[in-house]
Structures are given as structure tokens and as C-alpha cells.
HTML snippet that shows the backbone in 3Dmol.js (N, CA, C, O; Angstrom):
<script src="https://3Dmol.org/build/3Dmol-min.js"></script>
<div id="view" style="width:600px;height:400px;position:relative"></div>
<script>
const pdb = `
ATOM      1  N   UNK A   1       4.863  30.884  -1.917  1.00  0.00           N
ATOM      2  CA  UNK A   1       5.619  30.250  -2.979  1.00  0.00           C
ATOM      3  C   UNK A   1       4.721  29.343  -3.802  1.00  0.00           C
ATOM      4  O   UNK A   1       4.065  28.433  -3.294  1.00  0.00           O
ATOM      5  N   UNK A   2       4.722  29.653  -5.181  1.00  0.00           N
ATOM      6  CA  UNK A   2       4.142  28.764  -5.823  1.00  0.00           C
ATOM      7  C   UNK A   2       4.870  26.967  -6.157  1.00  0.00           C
ATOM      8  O   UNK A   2       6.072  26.739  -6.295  1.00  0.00           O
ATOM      9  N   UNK A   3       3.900  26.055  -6.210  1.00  0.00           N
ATOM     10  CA  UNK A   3       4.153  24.971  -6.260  1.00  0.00           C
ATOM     11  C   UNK A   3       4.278  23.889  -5.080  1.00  0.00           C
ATOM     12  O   UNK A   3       4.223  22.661  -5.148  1.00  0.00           O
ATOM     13  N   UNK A   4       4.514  24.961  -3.681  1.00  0.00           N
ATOM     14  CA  UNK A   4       5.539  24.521  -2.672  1.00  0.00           C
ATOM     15  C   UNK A   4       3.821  23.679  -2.115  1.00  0.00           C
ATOM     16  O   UNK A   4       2.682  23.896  -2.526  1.00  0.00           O
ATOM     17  N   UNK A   5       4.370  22.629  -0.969  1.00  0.00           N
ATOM     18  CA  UNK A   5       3.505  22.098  -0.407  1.00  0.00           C
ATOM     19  C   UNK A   5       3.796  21.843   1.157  1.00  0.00           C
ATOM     20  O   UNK A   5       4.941  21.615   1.548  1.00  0.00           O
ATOM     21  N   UNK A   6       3.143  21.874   1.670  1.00  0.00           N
ATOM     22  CA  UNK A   6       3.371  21.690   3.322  1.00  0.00           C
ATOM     23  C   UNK A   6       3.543  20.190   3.957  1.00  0.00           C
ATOM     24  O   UNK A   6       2.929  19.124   3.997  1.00  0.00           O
ATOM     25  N   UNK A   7       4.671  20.729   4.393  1.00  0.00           N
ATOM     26  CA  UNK A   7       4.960  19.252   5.319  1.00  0.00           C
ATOM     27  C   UNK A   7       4.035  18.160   6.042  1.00  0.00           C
ATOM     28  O   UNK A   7       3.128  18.682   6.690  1.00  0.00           O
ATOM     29  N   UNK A   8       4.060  16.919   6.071  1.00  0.00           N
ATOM     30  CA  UNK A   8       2.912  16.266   6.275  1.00  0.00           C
ATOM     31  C   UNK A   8       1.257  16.417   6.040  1.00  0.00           C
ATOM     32  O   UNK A   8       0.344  16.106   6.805  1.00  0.00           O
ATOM     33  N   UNK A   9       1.196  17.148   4.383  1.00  0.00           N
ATOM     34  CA  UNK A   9       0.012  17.359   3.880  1.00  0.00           C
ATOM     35  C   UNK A   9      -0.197  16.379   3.316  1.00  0.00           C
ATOM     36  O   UNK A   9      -1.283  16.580   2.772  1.00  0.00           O
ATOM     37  N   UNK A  10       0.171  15.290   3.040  1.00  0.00           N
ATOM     38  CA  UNK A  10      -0.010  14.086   2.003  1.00  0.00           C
ATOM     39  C   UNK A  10      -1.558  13.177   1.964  1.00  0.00           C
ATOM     40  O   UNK A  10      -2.266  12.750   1.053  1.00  0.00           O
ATOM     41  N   UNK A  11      -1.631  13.153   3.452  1.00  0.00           N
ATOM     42  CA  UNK A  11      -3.279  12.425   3.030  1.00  0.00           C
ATOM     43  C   UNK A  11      -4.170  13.611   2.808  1.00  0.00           C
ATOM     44  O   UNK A  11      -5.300  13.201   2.541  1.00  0.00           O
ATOM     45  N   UNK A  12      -4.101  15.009   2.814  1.00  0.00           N
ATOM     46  CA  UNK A  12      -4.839  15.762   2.068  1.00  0.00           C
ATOM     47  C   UNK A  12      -5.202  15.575   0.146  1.00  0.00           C
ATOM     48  O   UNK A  12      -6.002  15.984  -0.694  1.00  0.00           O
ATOM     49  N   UNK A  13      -3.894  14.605   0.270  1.00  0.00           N
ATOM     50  CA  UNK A  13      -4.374  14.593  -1.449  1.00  0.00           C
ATOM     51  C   UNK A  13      -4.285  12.845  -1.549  1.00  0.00           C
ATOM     52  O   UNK A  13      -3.438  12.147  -0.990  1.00  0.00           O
ATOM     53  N   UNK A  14      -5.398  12.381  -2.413  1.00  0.00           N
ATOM     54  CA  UNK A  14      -5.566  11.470  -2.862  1.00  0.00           C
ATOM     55  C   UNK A  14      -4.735  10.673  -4.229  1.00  0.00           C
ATOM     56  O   UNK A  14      -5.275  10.786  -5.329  1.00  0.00           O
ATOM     57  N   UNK A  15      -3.956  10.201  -4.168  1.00  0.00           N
ATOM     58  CA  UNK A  15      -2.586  10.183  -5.403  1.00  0.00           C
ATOM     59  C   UNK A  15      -2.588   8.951  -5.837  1.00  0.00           C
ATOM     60  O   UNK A  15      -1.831   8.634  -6.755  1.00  0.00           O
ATOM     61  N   UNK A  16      -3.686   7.777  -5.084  1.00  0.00           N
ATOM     62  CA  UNK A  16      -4.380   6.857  -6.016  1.00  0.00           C
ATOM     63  C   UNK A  16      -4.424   6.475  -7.472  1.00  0.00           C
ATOM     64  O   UNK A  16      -4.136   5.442  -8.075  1.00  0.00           O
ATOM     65  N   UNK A  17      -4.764   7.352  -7.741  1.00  0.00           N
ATOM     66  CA  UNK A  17      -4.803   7.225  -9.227  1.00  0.00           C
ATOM     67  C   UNK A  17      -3.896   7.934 -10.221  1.00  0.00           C
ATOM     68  O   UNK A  17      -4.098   8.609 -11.231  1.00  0.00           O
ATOM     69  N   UNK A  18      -2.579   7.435  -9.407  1.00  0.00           N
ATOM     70  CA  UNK A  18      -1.498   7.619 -10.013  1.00  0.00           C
ATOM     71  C   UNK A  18      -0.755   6.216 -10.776  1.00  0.00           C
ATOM     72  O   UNK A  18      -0.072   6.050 -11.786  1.00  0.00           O
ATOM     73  N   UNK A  19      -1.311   5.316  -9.669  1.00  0.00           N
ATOM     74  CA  UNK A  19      -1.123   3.909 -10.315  1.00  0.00           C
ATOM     75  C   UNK A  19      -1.377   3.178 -11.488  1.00  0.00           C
ATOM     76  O   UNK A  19      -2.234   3.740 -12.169  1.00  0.00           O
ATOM     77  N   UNK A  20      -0.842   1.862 -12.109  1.00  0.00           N
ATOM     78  CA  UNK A  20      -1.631   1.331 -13.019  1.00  0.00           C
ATOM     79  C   UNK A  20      -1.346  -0.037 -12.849  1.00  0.00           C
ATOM     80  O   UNK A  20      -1.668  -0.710 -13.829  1.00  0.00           O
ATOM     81  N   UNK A  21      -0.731  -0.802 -11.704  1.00  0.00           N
ATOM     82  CA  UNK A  21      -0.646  -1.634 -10.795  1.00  0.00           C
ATOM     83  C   UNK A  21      -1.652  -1.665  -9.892  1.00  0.00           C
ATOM     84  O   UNK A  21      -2.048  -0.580  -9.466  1.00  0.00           O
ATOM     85  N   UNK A  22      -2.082  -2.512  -9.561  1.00  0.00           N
ATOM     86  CA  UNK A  22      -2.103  -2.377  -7.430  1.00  0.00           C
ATOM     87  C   UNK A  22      -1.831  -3.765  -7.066  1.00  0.00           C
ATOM     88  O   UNK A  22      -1.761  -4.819  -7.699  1.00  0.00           O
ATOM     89  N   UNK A  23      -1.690  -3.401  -5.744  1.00  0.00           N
ATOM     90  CA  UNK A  23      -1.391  -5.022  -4.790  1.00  0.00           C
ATOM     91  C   UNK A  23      -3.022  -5.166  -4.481  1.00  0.00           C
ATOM     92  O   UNK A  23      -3.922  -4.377  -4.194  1.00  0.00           O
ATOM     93  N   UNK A  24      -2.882  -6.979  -4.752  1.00  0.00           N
ATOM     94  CA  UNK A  24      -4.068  -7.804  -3.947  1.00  0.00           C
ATOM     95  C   UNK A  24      -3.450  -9.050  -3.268  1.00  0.00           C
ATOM     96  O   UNK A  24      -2.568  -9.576  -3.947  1.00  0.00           O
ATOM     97  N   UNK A  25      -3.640  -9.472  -2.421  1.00  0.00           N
ATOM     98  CA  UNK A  25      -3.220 -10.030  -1.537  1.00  0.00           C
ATOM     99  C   UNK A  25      -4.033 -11.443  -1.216  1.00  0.00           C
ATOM    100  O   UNK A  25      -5.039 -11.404  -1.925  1.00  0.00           O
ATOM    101  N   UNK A  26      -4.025 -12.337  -0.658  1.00  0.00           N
ATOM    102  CA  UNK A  26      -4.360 -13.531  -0.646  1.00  0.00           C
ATOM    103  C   UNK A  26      -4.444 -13.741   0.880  1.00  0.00           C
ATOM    104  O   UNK A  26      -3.463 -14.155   1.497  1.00  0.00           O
ATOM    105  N   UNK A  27      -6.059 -13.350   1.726  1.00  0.00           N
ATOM    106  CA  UNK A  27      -5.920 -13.671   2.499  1.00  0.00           C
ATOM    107  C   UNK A  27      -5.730 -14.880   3.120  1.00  0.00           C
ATOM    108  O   UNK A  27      -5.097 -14.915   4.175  1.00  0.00           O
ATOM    109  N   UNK A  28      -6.166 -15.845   2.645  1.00  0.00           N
ATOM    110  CA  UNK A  28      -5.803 -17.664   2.896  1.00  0.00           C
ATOM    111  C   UNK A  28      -4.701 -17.669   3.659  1.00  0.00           C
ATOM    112  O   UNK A  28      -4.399 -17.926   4.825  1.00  0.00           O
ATOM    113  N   UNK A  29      -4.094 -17.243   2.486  1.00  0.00           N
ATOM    114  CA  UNK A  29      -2.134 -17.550   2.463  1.00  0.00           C
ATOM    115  C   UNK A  29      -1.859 -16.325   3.287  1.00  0.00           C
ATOM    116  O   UNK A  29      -0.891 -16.760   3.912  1.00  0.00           O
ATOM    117  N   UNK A  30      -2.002 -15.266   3.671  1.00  0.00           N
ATOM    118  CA  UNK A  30      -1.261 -14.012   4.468  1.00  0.00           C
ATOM    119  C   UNK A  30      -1.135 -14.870   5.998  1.00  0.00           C
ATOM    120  O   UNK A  30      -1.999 -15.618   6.456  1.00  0.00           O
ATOM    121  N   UNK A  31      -0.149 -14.619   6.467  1.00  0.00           N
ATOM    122  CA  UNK A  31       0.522 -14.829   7.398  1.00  0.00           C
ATOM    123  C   UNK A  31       0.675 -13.629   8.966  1.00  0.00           C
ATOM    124  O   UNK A  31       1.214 -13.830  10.054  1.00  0.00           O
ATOM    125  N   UNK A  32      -0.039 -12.450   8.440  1.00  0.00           N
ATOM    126  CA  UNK A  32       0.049 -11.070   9.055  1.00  0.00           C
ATOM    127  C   UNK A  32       1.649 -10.982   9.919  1.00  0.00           C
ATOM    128  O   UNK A  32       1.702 -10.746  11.126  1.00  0.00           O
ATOM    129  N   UNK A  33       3.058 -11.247   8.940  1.00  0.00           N
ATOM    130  CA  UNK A  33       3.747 -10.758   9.388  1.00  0.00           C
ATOM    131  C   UNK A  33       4.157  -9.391   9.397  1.00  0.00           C
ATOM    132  O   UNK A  33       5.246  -8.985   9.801  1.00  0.00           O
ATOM    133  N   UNK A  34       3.056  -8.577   8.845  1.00  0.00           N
ATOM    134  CA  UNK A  34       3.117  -7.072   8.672  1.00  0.00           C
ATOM    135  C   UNK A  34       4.557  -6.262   8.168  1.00  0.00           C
ATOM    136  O   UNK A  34       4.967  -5.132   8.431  1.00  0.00           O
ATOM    137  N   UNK A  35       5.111  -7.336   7.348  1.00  0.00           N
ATOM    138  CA  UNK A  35       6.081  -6.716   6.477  1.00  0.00           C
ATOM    139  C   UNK A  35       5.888  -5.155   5.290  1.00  0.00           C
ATOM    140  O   UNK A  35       6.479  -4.086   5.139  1.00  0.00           O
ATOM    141  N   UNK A  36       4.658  -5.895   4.640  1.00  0.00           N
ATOM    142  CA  UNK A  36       4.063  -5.216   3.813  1.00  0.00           C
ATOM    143  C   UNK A  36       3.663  -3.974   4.294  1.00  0.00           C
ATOM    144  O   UNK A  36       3.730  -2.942   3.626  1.00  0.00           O
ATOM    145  N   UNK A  37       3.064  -4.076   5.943  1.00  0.00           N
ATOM    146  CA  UNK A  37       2.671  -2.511   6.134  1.00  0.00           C
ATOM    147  C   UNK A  37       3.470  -1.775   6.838  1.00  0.00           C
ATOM    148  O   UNK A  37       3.204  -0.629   7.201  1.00  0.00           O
ATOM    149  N   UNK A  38       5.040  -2.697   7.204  1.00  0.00           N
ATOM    150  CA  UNK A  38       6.091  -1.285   7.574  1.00  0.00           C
ATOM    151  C   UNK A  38       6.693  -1.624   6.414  1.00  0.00           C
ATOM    152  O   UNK A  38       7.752  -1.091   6.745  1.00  0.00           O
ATOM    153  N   UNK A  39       6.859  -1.919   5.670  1.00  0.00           N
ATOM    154  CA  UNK A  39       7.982  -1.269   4.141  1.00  0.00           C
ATOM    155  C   UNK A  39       6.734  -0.466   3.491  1.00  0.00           C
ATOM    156  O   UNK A  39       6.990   0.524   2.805  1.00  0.00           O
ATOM    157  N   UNK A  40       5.414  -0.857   3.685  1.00  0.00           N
ATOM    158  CA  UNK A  40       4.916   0.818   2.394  1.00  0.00           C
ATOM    159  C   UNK A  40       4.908   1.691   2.787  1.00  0.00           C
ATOM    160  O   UNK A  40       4.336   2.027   3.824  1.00  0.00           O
ATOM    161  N   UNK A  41       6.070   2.864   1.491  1.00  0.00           N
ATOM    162  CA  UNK A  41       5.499   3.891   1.877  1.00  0.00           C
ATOM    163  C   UNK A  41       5.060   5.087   1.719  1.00  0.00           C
ATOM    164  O   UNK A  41       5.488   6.241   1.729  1.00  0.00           O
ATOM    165  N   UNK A  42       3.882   4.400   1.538  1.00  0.00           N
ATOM    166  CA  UNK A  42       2.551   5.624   1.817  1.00  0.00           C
ATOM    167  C   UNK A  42       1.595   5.451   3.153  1.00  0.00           C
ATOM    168  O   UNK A  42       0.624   6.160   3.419  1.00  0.00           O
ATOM    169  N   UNK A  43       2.083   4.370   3.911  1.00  0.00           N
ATOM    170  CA  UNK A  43       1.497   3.867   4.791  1.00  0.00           C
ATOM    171  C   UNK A  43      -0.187   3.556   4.603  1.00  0.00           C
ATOM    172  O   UNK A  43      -1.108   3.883   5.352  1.00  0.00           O
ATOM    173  N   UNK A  44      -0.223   2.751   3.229  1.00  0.00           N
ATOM    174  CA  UNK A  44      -1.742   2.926   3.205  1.00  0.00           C
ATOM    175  C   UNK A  44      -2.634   1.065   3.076  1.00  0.00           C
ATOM    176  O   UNK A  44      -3.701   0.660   2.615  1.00  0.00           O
ATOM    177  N   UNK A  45      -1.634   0.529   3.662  1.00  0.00           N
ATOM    178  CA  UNK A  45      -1.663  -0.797   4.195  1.00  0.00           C
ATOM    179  C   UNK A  45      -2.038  -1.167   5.514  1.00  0.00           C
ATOM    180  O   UNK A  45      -1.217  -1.854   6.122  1.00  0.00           O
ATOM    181  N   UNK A  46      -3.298  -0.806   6.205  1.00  0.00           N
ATOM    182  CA  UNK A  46      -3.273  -0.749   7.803  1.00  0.00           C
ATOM    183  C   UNK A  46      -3.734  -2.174   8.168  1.00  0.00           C
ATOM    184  O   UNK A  46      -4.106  -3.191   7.582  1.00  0.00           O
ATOM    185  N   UNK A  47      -3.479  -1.653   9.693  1.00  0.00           N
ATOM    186  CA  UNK A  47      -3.386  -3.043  10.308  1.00  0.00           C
ATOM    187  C   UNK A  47      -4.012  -2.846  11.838  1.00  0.00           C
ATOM    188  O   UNK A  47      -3.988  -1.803  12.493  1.00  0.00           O
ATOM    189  N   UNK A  48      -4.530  -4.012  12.198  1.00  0.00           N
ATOM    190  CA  UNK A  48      -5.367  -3.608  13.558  1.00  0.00           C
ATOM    191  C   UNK A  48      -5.278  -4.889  14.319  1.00  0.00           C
ATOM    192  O   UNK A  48      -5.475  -5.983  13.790  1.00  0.00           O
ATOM    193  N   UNK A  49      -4.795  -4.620  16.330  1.00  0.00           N
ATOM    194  CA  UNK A  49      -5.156  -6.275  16.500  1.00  0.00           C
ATOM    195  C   UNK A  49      -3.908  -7.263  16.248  1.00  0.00           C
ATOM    196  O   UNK A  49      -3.742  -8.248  16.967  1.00  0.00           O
ATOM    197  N   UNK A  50      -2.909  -6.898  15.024  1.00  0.00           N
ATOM    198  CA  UNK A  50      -1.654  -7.583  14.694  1.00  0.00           C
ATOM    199  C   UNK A  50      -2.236  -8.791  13.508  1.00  0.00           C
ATOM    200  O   UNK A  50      -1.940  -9.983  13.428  1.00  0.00           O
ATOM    201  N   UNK A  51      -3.337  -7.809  12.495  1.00  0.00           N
ATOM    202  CA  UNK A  51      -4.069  -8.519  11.683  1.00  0.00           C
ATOM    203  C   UNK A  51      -3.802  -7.062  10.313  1.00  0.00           C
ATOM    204  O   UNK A  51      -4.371  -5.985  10.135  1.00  0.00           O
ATOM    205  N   UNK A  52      -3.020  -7.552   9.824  1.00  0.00           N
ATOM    206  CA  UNK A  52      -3.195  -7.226   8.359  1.00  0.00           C
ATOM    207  C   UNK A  52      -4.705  -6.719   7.694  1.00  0.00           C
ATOM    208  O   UNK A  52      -5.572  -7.589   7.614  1.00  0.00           O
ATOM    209  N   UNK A  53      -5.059  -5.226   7.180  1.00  0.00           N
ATOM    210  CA  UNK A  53      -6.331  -5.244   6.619  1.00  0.00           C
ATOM    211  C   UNK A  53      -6.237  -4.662   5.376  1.00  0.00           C
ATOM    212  O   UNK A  53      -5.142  -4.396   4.881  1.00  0.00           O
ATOM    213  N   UNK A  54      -7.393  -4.416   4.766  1.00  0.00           N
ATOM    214  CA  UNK A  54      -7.113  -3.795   3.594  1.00  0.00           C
ATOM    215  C   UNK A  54      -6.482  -2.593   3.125  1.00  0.00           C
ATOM    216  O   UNK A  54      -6.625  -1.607   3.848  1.00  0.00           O
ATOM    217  N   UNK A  55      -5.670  -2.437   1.840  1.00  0.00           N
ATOM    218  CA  UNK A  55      -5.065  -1.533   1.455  1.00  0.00           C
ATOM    219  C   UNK A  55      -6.140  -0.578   1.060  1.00  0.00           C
ATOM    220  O   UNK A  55      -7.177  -0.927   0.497  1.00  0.00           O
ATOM    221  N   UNK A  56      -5.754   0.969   1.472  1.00  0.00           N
ATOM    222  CA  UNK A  56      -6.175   1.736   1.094  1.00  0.00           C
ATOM    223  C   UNK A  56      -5.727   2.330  -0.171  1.00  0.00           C
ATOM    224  O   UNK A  56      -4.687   2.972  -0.320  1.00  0.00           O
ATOM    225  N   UNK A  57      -6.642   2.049  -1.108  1.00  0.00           N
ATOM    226  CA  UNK A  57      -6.316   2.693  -2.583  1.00  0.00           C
ATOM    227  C   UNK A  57      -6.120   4.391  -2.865  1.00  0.00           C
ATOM    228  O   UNK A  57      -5.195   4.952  -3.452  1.00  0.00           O
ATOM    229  N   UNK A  58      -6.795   4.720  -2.510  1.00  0.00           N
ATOM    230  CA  UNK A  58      -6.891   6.118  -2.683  1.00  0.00           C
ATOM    231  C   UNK A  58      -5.410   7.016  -3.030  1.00  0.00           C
ATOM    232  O   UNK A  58      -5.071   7.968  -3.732  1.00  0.00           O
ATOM    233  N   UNK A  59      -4.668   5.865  -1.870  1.00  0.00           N
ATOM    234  CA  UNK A  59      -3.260   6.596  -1.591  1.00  0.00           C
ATOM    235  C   UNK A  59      -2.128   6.184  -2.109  1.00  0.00           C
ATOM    236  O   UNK A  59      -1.068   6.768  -2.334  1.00  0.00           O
ATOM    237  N   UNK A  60      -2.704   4.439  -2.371  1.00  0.00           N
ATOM    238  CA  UNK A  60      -1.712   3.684  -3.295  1.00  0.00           C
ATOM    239  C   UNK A  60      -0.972   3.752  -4.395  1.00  0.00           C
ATOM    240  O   UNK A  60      -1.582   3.465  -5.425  1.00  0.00           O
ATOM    241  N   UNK A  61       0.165   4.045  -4.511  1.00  0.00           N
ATOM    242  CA  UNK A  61       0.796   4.042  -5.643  1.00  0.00           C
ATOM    243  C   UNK A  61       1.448   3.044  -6.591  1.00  0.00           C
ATOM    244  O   UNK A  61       2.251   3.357  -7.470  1.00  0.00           O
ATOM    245  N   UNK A  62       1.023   1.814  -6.325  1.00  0.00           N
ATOM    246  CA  UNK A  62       1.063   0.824  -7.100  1.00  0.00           C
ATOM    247  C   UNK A  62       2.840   0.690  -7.351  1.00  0.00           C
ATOM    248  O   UNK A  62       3.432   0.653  -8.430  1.00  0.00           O
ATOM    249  N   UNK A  63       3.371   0.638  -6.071  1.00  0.00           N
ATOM    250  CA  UNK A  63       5.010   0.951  -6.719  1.00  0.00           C
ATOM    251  C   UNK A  63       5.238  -0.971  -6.259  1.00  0.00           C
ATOM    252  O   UNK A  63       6.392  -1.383  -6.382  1.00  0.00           O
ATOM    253  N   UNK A  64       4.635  -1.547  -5.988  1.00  0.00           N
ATOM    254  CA  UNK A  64       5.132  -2.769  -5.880  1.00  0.00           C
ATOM    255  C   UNK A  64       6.232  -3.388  -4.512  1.00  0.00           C
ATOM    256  O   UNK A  64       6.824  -4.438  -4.763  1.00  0.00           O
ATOM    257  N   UNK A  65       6.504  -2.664  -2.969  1.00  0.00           N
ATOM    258  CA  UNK A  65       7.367  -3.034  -2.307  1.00  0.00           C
ATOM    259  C   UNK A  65       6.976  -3.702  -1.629  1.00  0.00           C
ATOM    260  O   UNK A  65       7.689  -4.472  -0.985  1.00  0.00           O
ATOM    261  N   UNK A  66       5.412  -3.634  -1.506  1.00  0.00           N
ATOM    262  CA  UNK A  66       4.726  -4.851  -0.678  1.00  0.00           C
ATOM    263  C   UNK A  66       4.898  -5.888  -1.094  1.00  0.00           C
ATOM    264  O   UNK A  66       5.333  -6.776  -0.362  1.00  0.00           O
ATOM    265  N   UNK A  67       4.554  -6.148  -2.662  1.00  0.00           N
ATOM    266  CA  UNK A  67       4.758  -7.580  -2.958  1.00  0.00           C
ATOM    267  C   UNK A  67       6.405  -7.844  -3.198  1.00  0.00           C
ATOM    268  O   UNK A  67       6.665  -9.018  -3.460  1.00  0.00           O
ATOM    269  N   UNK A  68       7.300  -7.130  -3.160  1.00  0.00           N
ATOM    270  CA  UNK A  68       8.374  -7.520  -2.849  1.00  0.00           C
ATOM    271  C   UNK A  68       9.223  -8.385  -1.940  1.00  0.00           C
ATOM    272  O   UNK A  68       9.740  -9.490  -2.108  1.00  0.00           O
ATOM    273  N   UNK A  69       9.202  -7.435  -0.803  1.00  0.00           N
ATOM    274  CA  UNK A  69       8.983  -7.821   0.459  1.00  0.00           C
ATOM    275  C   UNK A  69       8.170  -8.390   1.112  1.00  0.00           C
ATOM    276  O   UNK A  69       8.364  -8.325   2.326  1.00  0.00           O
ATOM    277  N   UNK A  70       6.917  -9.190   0.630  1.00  0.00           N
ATOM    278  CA  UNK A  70       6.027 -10.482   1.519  1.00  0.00           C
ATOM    279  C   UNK A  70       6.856 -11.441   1.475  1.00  0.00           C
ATOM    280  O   UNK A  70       7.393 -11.444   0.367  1.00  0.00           O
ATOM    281  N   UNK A  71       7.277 -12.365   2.215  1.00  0.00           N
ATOM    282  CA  UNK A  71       8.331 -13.050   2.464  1.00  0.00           C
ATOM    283  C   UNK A  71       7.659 -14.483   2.353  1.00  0.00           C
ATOM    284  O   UNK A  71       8.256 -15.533   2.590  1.00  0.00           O
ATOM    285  N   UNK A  72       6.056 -14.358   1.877  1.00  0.00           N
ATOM    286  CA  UNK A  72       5.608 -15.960   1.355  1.00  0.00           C
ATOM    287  C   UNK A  72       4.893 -15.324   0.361  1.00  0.00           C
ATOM    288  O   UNK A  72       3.858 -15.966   0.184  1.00  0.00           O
ATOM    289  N   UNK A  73       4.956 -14.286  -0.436  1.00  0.00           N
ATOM    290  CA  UNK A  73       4.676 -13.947  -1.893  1.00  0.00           C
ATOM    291  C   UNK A  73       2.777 -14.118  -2.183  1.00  0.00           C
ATOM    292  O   UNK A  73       2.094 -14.466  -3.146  1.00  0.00           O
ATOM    293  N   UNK A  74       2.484 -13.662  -0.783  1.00  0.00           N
ATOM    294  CA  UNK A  74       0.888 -13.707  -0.941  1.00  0.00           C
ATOM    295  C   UNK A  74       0.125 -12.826  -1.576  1.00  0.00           C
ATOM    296  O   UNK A  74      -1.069 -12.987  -1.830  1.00  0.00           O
ATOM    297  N   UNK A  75       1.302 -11.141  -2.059  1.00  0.00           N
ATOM    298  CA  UNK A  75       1.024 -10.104  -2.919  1.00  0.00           C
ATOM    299  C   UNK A  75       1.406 -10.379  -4.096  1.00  0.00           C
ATOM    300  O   UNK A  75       2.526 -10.812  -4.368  1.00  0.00           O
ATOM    301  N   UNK A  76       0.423 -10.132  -4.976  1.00  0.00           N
ATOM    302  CA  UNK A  76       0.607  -9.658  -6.665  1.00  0.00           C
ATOM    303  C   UNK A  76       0.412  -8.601  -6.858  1.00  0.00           C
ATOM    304  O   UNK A  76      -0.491  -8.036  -6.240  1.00  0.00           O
ATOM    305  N   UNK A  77       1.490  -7.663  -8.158  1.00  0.00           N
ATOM    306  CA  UNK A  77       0.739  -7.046  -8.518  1.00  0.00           C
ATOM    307  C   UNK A  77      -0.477  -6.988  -9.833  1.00  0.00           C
ATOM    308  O   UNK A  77       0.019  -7.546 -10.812  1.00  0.00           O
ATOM    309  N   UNK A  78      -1.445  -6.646 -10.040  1.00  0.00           N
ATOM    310  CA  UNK A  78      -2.117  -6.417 -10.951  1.00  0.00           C
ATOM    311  C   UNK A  78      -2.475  -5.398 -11.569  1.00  0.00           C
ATOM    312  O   UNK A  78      -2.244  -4.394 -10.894  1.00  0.00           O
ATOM    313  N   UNK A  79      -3.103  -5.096 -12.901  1.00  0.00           N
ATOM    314  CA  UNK A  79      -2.930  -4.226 -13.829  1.00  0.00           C
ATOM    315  C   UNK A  79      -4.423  -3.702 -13.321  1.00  0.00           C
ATOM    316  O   UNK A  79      -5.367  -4.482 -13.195  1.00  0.00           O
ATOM    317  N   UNK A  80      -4.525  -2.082 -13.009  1.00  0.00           N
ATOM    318  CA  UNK A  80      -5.305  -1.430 -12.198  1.00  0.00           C
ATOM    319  C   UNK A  80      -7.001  -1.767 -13.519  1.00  0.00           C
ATOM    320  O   UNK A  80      -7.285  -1.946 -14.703  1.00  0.00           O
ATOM    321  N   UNK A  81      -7.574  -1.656 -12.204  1.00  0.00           N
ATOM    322  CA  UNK A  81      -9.393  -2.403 -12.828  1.00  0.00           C
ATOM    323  C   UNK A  81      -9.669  -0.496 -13.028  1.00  0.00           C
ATOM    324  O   UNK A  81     -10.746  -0.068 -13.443  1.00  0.00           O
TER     325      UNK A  81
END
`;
const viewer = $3Dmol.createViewer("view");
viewer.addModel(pdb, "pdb");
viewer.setStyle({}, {cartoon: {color: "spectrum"}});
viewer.zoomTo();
viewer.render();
</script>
């Protein structure tokens, strides 16, 4: 079938640069209540240890639920570099 795509193929494609947002985050102020990395989802917010790390862009879609949902507003979004 044309168009069709296979189930859990998604990190096969890089959809990054679909954005024109992204989240940056403020480590100072982060709190690692890991809100941000179970509400995204693209799951490209990882975390290690019960320590918040960097977002993976590649996969990011700049949709903004992280900085929604940080519950001390340590995410912005910004207009993609």
C-alpha cells in the first residue's frame, strides 16, 4: 500500500524539523519532576537516574506540552535557531 507506514516506525524518521518552536529549559530552576517527559509525546525528553536530560531535537515537534505542563514554568518555548 502506498503511503501506509508501519507501526512503531517513528524513530526511523527524524520529524525535527517540522518545528518552528522548541522547548529550552532552565536547568537552575528544573526541579526533575519529570512531568515534561511523561506528557511528551514523542518521548524525546529523556531522563536517567530520576534526572531530567536533554531534549532530543531530531524528534521534537515543538508542539509546546512540556512547557505547559512544567508545573514551575522552567520551559519556554522559543522560535527555532
Amino acid at each position: 500500500m502506498s503511503g501506509t507506514v508501519k507501526a512503531g516506525s517513528s524513530k526511523e524518521f527524524k520529524t525535527g524539523s517540522w518545528r518552528t518552536l522548541e522547548p529550552k529549559y532552565d536547568k537552575e530552576k528544573c526541579t526533575n519532576c519529570m512531568f515534561c517527559v511523561v506528557f511528551c509525546p514523542e518521548d524525546c525528553i529523556k531522563s536517567k537516574d530520576g534526572k531530567r536530560l536533554e531534549t532530543d531535537y531530531d524528534y521534537c515537534k515543538g508542539c509546546g506540552i512540556c512547557a505547559v505542563e512544567c508545573p514551575i514554568k522552567c520551559i519556554r518555548m522559543e522560535e527555532k535557531e
